[in-house]
DOLUMKE-264985 format. One record per residue: residue in one letter; y, x, z of N, C-alpha, C in turn; residue number from 1. Coordinates in pm, 1 decimal, padded with zeros to 6 digits. Atoms other than C-alpha are relative to their C-alpha. Layout:
N
[atom A,[Y,X,Z],[Y,X,Z],[Y,X,Z],NUM];
...
//
This chain:
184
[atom X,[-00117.8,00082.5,00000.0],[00000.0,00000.0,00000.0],[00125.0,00087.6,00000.0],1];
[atom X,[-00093.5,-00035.9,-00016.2],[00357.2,00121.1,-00086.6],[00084.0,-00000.3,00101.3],2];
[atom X,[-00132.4,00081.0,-00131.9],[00604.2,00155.8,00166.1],[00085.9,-00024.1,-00073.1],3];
[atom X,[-00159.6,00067.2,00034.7],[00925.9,-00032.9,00152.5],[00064.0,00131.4,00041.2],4];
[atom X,[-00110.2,-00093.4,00034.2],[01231.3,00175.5,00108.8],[00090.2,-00057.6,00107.0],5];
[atom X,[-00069.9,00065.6,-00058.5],[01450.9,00039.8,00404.7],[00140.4,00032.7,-00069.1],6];
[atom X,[-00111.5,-00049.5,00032.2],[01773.6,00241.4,00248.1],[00012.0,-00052.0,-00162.5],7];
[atom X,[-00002.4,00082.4,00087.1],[01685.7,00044.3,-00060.8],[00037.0,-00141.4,00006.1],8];
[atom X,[-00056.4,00142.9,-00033.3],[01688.8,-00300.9,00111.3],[00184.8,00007.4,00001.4],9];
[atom X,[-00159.4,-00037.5,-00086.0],[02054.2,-00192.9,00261.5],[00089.7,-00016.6,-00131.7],10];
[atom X,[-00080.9,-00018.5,00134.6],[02172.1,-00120.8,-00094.1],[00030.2,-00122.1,-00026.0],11];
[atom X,[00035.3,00112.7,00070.0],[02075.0,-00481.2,-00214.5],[00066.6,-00108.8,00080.6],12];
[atom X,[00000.8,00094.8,-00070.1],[02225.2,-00646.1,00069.6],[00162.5,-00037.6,-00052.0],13];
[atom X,[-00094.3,00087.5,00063.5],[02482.1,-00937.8,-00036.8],[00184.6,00021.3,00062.2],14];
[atom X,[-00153.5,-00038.3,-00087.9],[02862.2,-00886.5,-00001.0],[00033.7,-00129.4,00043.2],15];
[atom X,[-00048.5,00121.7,-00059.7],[03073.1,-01139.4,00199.9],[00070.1,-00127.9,-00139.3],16];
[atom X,[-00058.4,00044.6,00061.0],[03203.7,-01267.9,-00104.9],[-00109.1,-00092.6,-00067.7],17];
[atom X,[00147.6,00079.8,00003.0],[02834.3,-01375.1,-00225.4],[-00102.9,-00080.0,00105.6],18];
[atom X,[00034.0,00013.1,-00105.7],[02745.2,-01510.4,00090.2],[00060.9,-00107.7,00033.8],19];
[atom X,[-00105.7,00093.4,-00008.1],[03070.7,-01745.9,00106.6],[-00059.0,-00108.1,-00176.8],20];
[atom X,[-00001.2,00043.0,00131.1],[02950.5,-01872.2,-00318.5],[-00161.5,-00041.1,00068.3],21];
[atom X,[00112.5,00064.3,-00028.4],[02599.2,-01914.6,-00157.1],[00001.3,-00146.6,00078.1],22];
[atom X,[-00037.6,00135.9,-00119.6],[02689.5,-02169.3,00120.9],[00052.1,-00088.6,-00110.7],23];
[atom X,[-00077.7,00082.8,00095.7],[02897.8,-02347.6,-00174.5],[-00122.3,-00079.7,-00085.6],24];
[atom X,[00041.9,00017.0,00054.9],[02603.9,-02359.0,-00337.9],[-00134.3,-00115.4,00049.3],25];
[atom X,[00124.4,00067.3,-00071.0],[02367.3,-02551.0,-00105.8],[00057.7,-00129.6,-00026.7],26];
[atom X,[00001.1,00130.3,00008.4],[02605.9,-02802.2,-00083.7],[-00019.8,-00122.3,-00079.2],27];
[atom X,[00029.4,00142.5,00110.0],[02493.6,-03171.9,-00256.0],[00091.5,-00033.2,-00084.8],28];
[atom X,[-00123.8,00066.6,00078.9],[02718.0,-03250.9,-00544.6],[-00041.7,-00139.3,-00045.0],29];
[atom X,[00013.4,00154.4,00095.8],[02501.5,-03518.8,-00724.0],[-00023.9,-00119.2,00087.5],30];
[atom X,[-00077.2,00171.4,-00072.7],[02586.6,-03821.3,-00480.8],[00101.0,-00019.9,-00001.5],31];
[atom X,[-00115.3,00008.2,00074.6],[02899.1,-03780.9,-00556.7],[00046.7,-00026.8,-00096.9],32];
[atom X,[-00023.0,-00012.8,00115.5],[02912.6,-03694.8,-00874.2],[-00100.1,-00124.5,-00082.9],33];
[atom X,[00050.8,00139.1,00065.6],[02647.8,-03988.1,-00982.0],[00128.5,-00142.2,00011.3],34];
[atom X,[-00082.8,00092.4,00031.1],[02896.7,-04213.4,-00822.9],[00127.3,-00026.1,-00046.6],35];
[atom X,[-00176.4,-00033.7,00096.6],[03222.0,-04087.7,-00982.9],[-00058.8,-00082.4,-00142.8],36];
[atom X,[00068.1,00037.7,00137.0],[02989.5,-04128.4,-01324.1],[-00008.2,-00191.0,00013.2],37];
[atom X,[00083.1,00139.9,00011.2],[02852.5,-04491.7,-01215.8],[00135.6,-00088.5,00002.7],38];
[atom X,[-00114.1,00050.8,-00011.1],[03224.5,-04600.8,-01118.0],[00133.1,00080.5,-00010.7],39];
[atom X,[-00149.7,-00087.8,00082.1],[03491.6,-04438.3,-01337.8],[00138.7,-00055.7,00095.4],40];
[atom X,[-00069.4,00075.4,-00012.7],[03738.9,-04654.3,-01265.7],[00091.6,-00035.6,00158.7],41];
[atom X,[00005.4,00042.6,-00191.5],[03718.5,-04763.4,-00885.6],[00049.1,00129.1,00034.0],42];
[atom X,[-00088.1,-00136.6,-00083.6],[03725.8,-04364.1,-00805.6],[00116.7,00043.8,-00044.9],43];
[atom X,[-00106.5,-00049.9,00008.3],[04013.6,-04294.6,-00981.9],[00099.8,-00061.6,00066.0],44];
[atom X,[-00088.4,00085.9,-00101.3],[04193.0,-04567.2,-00787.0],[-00010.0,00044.9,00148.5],45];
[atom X,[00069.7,-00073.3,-00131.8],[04016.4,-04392.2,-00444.1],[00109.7,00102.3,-00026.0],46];
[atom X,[-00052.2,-00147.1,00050.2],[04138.5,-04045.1,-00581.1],[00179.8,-00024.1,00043.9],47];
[atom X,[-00123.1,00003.1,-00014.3],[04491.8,-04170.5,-00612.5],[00041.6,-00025.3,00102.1],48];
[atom X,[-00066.3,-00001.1,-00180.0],[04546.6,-04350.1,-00280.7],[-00001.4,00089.3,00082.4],49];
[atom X,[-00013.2,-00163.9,-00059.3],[04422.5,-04007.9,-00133.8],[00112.7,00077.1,00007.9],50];
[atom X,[-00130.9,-00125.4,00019.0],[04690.9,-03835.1,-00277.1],[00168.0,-00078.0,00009.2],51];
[atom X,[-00111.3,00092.0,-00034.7],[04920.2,-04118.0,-00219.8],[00090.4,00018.8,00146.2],52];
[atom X,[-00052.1,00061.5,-00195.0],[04859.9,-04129.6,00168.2],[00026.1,00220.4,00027.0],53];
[atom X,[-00028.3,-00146.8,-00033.1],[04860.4,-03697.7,00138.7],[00146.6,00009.0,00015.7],54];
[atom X,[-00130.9,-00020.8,00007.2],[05231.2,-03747.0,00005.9],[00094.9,-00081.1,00112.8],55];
[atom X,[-00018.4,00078.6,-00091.7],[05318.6,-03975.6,00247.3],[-00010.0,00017.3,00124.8],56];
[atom X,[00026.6,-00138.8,-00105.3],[05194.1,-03755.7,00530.6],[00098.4,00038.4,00012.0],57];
[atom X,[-00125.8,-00109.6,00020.1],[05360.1,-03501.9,00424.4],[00126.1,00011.0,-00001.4],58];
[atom X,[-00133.5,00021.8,-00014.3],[05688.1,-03654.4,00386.4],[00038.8,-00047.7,00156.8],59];
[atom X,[-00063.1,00048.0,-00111.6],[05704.4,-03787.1,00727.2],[-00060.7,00108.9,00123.7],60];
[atom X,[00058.3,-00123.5,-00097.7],[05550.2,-03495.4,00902.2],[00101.9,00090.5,-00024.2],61];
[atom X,[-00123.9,-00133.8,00040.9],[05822.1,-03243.5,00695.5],[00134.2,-00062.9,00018.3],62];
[atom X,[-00066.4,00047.1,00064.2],[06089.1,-03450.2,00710.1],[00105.4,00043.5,00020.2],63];
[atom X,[-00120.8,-00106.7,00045.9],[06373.5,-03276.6,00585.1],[00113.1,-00088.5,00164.1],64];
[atom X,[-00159.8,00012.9,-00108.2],[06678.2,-03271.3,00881.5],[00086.0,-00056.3,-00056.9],65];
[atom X,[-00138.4,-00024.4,00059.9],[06999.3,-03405.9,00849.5],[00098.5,00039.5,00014.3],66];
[atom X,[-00099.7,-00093.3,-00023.6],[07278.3,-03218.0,00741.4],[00107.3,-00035.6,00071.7],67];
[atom X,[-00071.6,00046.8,-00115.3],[07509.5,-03154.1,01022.0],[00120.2,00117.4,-00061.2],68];
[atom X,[-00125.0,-00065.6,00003.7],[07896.4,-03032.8,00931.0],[00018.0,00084.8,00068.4],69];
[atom X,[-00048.9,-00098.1,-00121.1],[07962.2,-02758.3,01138.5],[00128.9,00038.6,-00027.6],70];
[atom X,[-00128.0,00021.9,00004.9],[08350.8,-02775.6,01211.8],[00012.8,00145.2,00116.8],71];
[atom X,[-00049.0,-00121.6,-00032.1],[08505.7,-02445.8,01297.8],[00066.6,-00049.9,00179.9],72];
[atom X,[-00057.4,00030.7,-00099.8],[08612.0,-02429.8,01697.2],[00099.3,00067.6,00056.5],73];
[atom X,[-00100.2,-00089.7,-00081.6],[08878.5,-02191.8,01727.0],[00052.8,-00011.1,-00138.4],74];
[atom X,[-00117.3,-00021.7,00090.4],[09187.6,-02253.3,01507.7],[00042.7,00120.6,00006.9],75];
[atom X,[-00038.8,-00134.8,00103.3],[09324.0,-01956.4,01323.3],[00182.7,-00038.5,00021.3],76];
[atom X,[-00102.4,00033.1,-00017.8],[09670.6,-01873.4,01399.8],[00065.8,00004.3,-00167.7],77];
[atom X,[-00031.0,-00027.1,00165.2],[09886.7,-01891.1,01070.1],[00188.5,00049.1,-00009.0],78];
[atom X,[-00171.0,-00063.3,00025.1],[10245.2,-01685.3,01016.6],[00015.7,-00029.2,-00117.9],79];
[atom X,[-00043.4,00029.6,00128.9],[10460.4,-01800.1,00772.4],[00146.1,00091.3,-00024.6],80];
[atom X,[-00121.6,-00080.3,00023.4],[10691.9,-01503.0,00635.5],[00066.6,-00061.4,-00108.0],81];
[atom X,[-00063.8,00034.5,00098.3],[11004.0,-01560.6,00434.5],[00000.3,00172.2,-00114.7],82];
[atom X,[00061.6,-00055.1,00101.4],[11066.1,-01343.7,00197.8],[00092.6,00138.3,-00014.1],83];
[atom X,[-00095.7,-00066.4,-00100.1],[11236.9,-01003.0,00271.6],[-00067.4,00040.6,00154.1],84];
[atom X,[00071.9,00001.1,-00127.8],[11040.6,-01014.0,00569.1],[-00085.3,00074.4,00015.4],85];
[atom X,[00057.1,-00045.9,-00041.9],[10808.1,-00778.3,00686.0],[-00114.3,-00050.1,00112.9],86];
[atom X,[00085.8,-00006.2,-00099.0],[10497.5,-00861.8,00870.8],[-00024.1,00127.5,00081.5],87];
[atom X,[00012.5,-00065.0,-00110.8],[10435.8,-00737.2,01210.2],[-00174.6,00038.6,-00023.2],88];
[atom X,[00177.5,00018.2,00012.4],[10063.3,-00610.3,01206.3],[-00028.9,00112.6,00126.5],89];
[atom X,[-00013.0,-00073.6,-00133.7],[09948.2,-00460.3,01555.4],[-00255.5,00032.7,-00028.2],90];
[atom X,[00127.8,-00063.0,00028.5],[09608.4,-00236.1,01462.4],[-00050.7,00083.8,00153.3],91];
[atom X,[00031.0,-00128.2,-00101.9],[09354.6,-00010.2,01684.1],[-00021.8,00117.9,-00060.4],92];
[atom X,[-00006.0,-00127.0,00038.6],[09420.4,00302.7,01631.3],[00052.6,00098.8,00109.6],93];
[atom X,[-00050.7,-00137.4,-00070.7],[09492.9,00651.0,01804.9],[00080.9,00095.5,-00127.2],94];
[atom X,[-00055.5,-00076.5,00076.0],[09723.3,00831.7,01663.6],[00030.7,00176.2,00075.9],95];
[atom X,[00032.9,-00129.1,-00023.9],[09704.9,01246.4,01673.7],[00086.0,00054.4,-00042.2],96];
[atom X,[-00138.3,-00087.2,00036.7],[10043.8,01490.8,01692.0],[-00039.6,00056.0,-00096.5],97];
[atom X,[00048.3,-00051.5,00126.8],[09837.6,01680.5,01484.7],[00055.4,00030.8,-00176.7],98];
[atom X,[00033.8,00026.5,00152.7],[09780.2,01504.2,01179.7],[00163.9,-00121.2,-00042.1],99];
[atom X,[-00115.6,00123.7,-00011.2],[10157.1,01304.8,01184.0],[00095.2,00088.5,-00104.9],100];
[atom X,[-00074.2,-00061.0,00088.8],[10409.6,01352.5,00918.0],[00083.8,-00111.6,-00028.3],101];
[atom X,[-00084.7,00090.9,-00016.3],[10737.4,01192.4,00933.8],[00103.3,-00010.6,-00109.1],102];
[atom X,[-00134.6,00065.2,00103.3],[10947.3,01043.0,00635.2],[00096.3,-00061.7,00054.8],103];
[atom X,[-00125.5,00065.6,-00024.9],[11329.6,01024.7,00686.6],[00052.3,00012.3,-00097.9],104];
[atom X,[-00071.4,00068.1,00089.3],[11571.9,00889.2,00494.3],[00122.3,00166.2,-00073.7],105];
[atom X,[-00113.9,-00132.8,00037.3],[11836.0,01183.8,00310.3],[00106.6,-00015.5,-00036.4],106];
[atom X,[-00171.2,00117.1,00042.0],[12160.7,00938.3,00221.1],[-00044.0,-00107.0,00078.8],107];
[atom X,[-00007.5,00131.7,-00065.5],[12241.1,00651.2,00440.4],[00026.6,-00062.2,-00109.0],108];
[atom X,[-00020.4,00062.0,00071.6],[12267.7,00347.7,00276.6],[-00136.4,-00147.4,00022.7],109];
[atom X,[00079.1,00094.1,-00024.1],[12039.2,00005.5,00196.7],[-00104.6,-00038.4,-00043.4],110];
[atom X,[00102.8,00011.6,00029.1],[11705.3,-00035.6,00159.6],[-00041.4,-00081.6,-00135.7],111];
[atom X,[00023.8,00052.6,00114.4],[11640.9,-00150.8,-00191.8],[-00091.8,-00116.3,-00045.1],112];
[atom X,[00097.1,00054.8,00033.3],[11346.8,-00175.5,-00285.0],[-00117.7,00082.8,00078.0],113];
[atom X,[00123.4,-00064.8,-00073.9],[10968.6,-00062.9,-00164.8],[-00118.7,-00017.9,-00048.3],114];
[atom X,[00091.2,00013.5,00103.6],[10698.1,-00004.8,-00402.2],[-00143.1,00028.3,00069.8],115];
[atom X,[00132.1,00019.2,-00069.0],[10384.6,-00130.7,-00234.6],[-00086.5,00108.9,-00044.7],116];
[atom X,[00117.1,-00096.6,00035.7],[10150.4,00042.0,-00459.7],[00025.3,00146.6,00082.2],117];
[atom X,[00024.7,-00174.4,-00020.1],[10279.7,00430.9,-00380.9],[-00040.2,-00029.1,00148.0],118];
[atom X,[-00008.1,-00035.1,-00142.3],[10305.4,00311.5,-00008.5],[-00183.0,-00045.0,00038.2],119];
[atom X,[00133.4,-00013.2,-00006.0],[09936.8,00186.6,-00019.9],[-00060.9,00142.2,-00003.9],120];
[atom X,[00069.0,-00080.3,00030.4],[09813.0,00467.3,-00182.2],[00007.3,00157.6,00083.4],121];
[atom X,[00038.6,-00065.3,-00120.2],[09973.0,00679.0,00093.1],[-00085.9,00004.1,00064.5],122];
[atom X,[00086.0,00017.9,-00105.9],[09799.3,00514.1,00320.4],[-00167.4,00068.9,-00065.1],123];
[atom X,[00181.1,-00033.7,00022.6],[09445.8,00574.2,00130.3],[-00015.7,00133.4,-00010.7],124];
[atom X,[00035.1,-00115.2,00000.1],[09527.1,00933.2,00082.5],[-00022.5,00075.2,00156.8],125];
[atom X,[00017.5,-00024.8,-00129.6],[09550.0,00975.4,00447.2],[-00095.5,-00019.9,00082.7],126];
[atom X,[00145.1,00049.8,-00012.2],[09222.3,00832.2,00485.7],[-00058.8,-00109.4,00065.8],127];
[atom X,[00026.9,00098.5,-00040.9],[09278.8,00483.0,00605.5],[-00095.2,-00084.4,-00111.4],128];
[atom X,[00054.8,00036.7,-00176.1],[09070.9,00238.0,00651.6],[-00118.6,00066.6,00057.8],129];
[atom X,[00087.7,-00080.3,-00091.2],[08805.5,00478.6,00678.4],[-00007.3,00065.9,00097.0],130];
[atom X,[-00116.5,-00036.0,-00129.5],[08973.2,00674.1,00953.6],[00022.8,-00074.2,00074.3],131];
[atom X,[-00094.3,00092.9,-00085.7],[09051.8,00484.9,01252.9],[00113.6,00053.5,00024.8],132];
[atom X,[-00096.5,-00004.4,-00001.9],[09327.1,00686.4,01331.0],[00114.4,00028.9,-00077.2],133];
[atom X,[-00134.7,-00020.0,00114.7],[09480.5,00729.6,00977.5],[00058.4,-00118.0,-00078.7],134];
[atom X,[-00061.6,00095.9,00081.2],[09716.6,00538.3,00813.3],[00129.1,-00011.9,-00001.5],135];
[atom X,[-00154.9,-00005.7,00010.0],[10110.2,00424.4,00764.2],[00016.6,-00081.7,00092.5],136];
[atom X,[-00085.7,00078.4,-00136.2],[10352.0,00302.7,01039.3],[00151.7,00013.7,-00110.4],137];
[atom X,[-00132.5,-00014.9,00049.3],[10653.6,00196.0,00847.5],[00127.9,-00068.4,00124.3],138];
[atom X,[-00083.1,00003.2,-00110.4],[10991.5,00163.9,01047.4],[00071.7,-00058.1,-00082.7],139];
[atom X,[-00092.5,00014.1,00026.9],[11199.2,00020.4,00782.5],[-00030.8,-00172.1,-00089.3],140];
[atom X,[-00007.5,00088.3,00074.2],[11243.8,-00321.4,00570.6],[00095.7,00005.5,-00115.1],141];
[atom X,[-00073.8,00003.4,00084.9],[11351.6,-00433.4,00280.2],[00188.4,-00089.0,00054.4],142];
[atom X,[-00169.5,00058.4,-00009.8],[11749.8,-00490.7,00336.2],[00097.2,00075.6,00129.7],143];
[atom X,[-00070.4,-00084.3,-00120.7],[11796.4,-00265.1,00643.1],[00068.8,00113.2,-00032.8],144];
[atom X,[-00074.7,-00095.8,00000.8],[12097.9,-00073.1,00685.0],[-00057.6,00148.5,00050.6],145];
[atom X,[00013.4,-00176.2,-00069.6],[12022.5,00315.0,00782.1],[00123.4,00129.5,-00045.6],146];
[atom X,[-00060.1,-00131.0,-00012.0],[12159.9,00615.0,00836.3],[-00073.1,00128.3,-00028.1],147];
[atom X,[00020.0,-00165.5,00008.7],[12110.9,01010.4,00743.1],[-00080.6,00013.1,00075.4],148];
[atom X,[00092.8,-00006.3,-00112.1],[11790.7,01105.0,00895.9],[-00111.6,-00088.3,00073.9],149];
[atom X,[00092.8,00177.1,-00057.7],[11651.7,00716.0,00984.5],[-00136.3,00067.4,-00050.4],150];
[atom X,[00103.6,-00043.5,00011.0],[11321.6,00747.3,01025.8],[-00095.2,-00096.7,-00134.5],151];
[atom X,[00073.9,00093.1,00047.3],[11100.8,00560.1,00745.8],[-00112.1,-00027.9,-00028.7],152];
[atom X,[00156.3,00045.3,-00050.2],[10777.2,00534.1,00781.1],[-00071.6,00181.3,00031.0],153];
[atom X,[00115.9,-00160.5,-00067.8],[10488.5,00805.8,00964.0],[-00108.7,-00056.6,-00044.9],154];
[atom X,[00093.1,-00006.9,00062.0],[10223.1,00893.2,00813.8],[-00075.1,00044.8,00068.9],155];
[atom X,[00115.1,00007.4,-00116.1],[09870.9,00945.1,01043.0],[-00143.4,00079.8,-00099.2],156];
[atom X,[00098.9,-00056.1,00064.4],[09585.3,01197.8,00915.1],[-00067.1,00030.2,00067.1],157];
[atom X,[00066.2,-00133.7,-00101.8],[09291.7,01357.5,01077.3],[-00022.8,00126.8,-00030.1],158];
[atom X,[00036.3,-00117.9,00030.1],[09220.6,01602.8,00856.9],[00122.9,00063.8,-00076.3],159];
[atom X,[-00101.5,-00060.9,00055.2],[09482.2,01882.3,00743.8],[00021.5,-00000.7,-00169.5],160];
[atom X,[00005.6,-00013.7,00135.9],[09344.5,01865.5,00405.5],[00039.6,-00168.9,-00061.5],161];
[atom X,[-00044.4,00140.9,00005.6],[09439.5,01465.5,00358.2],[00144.9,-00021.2,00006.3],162];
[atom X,[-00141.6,-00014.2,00006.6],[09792.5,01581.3,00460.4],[00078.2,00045.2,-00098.3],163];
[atom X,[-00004.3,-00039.3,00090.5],[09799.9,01789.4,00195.7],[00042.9,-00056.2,-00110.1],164];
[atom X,[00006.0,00067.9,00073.9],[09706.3,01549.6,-00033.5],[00131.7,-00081.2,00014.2],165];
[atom X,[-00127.0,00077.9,-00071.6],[09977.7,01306.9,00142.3],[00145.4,00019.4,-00077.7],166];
[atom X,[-00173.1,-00066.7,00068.6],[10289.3,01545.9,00058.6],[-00020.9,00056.0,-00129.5],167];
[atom X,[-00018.9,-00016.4,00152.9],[10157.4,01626.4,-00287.0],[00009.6,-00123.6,-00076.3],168];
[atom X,[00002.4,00191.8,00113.2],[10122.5,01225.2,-00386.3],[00169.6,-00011.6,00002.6],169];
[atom X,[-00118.7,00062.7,-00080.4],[10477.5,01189.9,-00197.7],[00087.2,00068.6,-00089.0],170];
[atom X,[-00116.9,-00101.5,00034.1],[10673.0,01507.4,-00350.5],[-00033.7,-00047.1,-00171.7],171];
[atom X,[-00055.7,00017.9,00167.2],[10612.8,01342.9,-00717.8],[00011.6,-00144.2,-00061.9],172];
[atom X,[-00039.5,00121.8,00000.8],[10676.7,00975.5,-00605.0],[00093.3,-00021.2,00079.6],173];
[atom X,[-00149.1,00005.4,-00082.6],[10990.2,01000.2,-00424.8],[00070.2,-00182.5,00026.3],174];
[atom X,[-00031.3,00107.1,00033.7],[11077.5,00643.9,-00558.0],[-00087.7,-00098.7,00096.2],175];
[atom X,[00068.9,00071.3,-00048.3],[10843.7,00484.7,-00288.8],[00095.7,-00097.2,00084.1],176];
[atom X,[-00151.7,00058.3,-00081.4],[11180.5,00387.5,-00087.5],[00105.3,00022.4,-00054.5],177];
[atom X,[-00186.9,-00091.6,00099.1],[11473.1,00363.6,-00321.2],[00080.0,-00088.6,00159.3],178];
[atom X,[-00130.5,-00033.8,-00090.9],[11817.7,00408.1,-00071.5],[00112.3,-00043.9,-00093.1],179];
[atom X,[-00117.5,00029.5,00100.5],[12092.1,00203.6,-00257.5],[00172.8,-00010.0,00102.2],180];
[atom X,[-00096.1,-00036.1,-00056.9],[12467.1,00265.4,-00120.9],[00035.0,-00206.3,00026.9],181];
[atom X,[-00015.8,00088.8,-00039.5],[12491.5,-00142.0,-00151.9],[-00131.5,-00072.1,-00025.9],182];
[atom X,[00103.4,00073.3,-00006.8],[12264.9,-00419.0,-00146.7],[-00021.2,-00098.8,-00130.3],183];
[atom X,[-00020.4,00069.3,00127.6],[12185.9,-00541.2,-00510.4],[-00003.6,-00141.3,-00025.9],184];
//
């Protein structure tokens, strides 16, 4: 008599996936399936109420929420500038003797005009808003009288090399604060 190979059985033995298709396979279809065949008709009417009372379930088991407004609880204050006017704007920041560089005025006289863009772009060369402590502090408005020396806006850097940058944007835009002897 041969022996069995036990490391042969082992090989042969069924994966979980054939094992799960076996069980499937025991189960009885043809009582079912005779009476689907014997009554067409009837089961498809069965079939449907099934899936009738599934949806029907389902809708009152899921049933969607209703939408709820959510109304803001803290009013927003709101300033209304005229025009000429200068907003007040009160930031956190530290400011460093350091990195400070102070624009004054070189003829008295009346504030003209004030060309947002260069005075932005101060600010970004100085390395606001990335920087907390860099950026512009202006001291002056449009229409204010000054004098020789008035201070008009400080400029806030951390790094020496940003300052740099600062008084080279500045020394070939001069025009950021025109100084008119009257008020046009």
């Amino acid at each position: 008599m041969p022996k069995k190979d036990v490391n042969a059985a082992q090989k042969f033995k069924p994966s979980r996936r054939e094992l799960i298709l076996q069980r499937f396979r025991r189960i009885n279809y043809r009582r079912p399936v005779s009476y689907i065949q014997k009554r067409p008709f009837f089961s498809f009417f069965i079939a449907l109420a099934l899936l009738a009372t599934l949806i029907l379930l389902g809708s009152t088991i899921f049933k969607e929420k209703p939408f709820e407004e959510v109304k803001p609880s803290l009013v927003k204050a709101v300033k209304v500038f005229k025009i000429g006017e200068a907003p007040k704007v009160s930031v956190q920041a530290v400011a460093k003797k350091s990195g400070v560089i102070k624009i004054s005025a070189q003829t008295p006289g009346i504030v003209s005009s004030i060309n947002c863009r260069f005075i932005a772009r101060l600010a970004k060369l100085a390395g606001a808003p990335a920087a907390k402590s860099a950026g512009l502090e202006m001291h002056v408005k449009l229409g204010d009288s000054i004098e020789t020396g008035a201070r008009l806006f400080t400029l806030h850097a951390e790094a020496p090399g940003e300052l740099e940058y600062v008084l080279d944007f500045h020394r070939t835009h001069r025009d950021a604060i025109q100084i008119t002897e009257e008020l046009v």
